[in-house]
N, C-alpha and C positions, 0 to 999 in steps of 0.2 A: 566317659564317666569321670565325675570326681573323688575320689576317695575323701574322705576327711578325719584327719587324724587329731586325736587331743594326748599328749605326756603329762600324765602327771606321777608326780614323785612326792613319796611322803617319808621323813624324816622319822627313822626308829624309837625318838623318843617319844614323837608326838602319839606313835603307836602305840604307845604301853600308855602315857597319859590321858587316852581319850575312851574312855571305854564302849563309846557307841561303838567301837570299830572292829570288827572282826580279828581275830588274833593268829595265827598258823599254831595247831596243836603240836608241833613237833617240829625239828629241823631234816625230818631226812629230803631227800630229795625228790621233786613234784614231778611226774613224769603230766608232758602236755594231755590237757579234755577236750578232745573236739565234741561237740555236740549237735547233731543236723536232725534238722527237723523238717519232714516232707509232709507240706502238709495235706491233710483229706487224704491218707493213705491207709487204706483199708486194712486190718492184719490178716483178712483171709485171704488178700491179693498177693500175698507172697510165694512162694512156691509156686509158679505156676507156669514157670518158663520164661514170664518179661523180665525178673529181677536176678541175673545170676549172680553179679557182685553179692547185691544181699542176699540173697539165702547161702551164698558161700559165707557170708562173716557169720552170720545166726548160726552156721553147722558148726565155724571153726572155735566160737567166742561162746556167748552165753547169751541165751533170748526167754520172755516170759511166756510164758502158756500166751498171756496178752496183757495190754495197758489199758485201763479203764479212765477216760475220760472224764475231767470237771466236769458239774452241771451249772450253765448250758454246754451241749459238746458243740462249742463254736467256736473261731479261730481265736480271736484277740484275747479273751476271757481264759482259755486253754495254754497259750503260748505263757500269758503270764504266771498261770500256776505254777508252771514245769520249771519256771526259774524264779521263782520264791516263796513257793513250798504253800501256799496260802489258796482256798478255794477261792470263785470271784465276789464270793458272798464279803471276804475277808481283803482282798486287794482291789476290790473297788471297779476292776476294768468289766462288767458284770453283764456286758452284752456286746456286739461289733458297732449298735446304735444305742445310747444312753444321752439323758440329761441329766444336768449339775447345775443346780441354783446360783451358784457362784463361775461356774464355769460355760456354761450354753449349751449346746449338743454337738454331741459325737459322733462322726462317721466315715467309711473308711475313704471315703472320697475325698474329704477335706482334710489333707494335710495339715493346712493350718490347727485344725481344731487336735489334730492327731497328737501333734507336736506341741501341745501344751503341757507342761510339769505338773500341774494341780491334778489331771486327771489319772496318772502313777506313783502321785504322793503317797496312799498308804501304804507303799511298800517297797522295799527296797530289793534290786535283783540281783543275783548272783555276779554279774560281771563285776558291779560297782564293790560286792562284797568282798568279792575278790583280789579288785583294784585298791581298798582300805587295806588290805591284809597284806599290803606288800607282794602281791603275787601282779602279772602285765594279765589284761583282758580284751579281747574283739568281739564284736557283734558285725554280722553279715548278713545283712536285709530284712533282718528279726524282730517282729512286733515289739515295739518300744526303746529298739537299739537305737534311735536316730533320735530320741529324746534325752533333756539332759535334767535326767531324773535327781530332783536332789542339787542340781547346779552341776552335775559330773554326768559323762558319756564313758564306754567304755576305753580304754589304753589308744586301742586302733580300731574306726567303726566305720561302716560303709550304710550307705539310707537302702531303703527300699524299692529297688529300681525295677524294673520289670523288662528293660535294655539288656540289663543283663543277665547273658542265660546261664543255662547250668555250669558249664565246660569254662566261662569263662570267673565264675563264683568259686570251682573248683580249684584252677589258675590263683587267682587273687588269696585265696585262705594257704597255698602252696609259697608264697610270695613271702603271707606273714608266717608261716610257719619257718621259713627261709631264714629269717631276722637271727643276729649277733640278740636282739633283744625277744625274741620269738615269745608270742601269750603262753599263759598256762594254760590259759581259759581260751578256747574260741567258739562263739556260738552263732548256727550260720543257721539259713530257713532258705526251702525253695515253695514257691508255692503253684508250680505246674501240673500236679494231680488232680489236686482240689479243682482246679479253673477246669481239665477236663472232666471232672467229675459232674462238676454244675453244669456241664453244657451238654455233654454228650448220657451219662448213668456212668454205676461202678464196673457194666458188666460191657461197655463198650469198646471197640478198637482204639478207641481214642484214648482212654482212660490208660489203656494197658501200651501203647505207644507211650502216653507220658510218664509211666513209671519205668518204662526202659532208657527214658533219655533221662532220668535225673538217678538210675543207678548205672549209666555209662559213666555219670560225673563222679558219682563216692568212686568207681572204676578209677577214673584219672587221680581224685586225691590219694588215694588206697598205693596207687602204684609209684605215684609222685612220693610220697613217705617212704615206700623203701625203698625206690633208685636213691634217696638223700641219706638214706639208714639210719632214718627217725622212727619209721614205723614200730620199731619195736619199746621206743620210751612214748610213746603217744597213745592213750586212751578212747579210743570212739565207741560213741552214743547214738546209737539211730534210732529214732522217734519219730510219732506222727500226730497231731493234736485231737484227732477224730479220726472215724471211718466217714465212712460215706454210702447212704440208700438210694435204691432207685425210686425215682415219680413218676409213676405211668403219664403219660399223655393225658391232660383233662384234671389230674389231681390237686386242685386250686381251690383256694378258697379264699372270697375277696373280703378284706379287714371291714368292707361299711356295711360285707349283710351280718358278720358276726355282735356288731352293737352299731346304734344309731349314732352318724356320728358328732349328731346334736349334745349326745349321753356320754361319750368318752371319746377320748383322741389315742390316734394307733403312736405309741413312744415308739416300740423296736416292730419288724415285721419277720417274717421268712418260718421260722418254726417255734420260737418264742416270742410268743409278742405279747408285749406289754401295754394297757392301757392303763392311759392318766381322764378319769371323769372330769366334765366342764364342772366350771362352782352351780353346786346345788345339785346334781345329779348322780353322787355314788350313789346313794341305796338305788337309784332305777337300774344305776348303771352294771352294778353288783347285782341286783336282779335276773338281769338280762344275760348275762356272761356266766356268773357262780353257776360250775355243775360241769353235767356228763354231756359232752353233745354227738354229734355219727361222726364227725371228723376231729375233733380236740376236745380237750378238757379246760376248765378253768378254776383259777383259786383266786383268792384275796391272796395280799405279798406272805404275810403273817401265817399263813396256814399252808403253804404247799410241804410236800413229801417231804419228812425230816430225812427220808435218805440222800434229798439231794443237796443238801447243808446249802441251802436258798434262801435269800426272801428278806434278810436282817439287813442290808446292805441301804443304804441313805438315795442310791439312785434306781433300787428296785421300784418299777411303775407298783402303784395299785392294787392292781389285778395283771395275772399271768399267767395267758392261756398255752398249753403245750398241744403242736400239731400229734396226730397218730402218725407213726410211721407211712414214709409214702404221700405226704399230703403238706402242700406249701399254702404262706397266706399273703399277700402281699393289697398294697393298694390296685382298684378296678384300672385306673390309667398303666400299671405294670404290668400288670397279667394282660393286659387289651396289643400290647406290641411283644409279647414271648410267643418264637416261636414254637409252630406246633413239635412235637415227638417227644419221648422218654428223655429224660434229667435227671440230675439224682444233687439231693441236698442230708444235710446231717443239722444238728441242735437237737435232734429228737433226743427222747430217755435216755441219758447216759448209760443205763443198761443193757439197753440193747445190743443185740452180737453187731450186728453192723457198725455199731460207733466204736466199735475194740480197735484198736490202734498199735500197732508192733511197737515191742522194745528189744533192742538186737544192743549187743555189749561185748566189743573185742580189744584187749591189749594186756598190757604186762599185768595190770591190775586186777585183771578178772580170770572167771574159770575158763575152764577150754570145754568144749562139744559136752555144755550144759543148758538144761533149762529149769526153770525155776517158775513157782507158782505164780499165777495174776496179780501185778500189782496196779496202783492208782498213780496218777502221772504226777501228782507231789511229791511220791518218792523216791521223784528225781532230785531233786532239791537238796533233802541230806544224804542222796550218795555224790551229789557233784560234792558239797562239803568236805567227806570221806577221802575222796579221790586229792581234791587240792590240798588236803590237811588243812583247813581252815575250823575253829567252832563258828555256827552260825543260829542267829536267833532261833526259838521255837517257831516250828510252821505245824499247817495241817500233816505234811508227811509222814511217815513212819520209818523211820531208820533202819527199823531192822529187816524191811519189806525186801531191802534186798541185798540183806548178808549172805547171803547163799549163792550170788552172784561173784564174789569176791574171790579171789585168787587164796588159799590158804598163806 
């Protein structure tokens, strides 16, 4: 693997002259924020014997009741909330498949498309916020790290490899945290739950095998920090973008019996999907979809659940039908080669217990053998702010969601 590194350096004056830039509220001193994000990990998966590293930091540090997921509770749309603070109604990334008039379509397949800056322009992330602020930032294989949002990447950033595994992610963030010039900020993602989640359910050997190999890995950083006797100036944040439900065997439902697809075209599939009507056929197409059906519901963009602060966003489709839990939708050639047995997929209701997702918080900054009420995973956004001493624009979060987290 290649690493790829970018330095940039900005001049104290141009900091105070430039006011788009973030400022450091104070001079005391930043102790390092590591931030890992596992993602499709359930929070009722904890405790149960596969995770000991983490449920020892959750006992020793500070964890929420639980963390309530964006709407949709889907990876890209989620990753990007968590660092800057915005739901994806508000930053734009608003499904893992979208189109953009000016930009084409988006999917996680095509890097190319991934890897274009128009599609993370409205909003700026925490690393880059940070990297303005005169504070070093890394990103490690982290939805949108390997873009260079803005014309900037973070301080030291690594793409999205799938080569590389936990142990050796773990390694590498030890590496930078090793540095004469070591980040303030490091923000890192595995995504090995999630993959056994979709393939195998949450309740599976599989699932529960891959949440032991990626808290073996916080295991090797955890312990790499105090053989170097960092760990006690270093901040960590473990998070998960979603949970994850199970799909019985059979619970499918294919996108051309839910509208003709004379009448509308499927934009996104899986648990939110979005249809764009051909010209001339919304009101059929609205017809046929608007309402209560045995497996999903559907809305016009304009009118879905104001709880799930949806719908206003320029690349929301149409119409946007949401699966019931337990129930997948894709195209009849996809479902036609899945094979058979239990699966387990998430996007559903952000409300639901299954999509609740752990927040675990241990270091100098925080409380010890506390927890603290349910918060929403934007308000991660002004406590990493908090933490780095930086002010950072208004987001959706709520700052004081997790004052009670904090170390007196």
């Amino acid at each position: 693997m290649k690493a790829h590194y970018l330095l940039i350096s900005l001049a104290a004056g141009l900091l105070a002259a430039c006011s788009s830039l973030p400022a450091t509220t104070d001079t005391a001193p930043v102790n390092s924020v590591v931030l890992l994000s596992i993602d499709g990990l359930n929070h009722s998966a904890l405790g149960k014997g596969h995770s000991p590293t983490l449920d020892q930091l959750a006992a020793e540090g500070v964890q929420a009741r639980w963390m309530t997921p964006s709407y949709p509770s889907i990876t890209f749309p989620n990753h990007y909330s968590m660092v800057t603070g915005l739901r994806p109604d508000h930053h734009g990334i608003i499904h893992n498949q979208m189109e953009d008039a000016q930009l084409g379509r988006f999917e996680l397949h095509n890097l190319q498309a991934l890897r274009k800056p128009g599609w993370w322009a409205d909003a700026l992330p925490i690393w880059l916020q940070a990297s303005r602020a005169g504070l070093r930032s890394a990103t490690l294989s982290y939805p949108g790290g390997e873009v260079a949002i803005d014309g900037q990447h973070a301080d030291l950033w690594h793409p999205y490899d799938e080569s590389l595994d936990p142990q050796h992610r773990a390694e590498l963030m030890l590496q930078w945290l090793d540095r004469s010039d070591r980040p303030d900020l490091l923000v890192a993602y595995f995504e090995h739950v999630d993959k056994a989640g979709h393939a195998y359910g949450p309740n599976s050997p599989q699932y529960a095998q891959a949440i032991g190999l990626i808290d073996r890995a916080v295991g090797t950083l955890v312990q790499g920090l105090r053989d170097r006797g960092q760990l006690q100036h270093t901040n960590l944040i473990i998070v998960s973008d979603h949970g994850m439900s199970e799909v019985p065997d059979g619970n499918t439902v294919a996108v051309e019996d839910m509208v003709a697809p004379e009448l509308a075209r499927a934009v996104s599939v899986g648990q939110v999907i979005g249809f764009a009507p051909t010209p001339g056929n919304q009101d059929a197409a609205l017809k046929q979809l608007v309402g209560a059906h045995a497996n999903y519901d559907c809305w016009p963009r304009g009118q879905l659940p104001a709880r799930w602060h949806f719908g206003q966003h320029r690349r929301v489709p149409a119409i946007i039908c949401q699966m019931h839990e337990g129930w997948d939708a894709n195209t009849r050639q996809v479902l036609a080669k899945r094979r058979p047995g239990v699966r387990g997929s998430h996007g559903y209701d952000n409300a639901l217990p299954s999509m609740r997702s752990p927040f675990i918080a241990i270091g100098p900054d925080f409380r010890r053998h506390a927890v603290i009420e349910p918060i929403n995973n934007v308000d991660i956004y002004p406590l990493l702010g908090r933490l780095l001493h930086i002010a950072l624009p208004h987001s959706d979060g709520n700052p004081d969601a997790t004052v009670e987290a904090m170390a007196p």
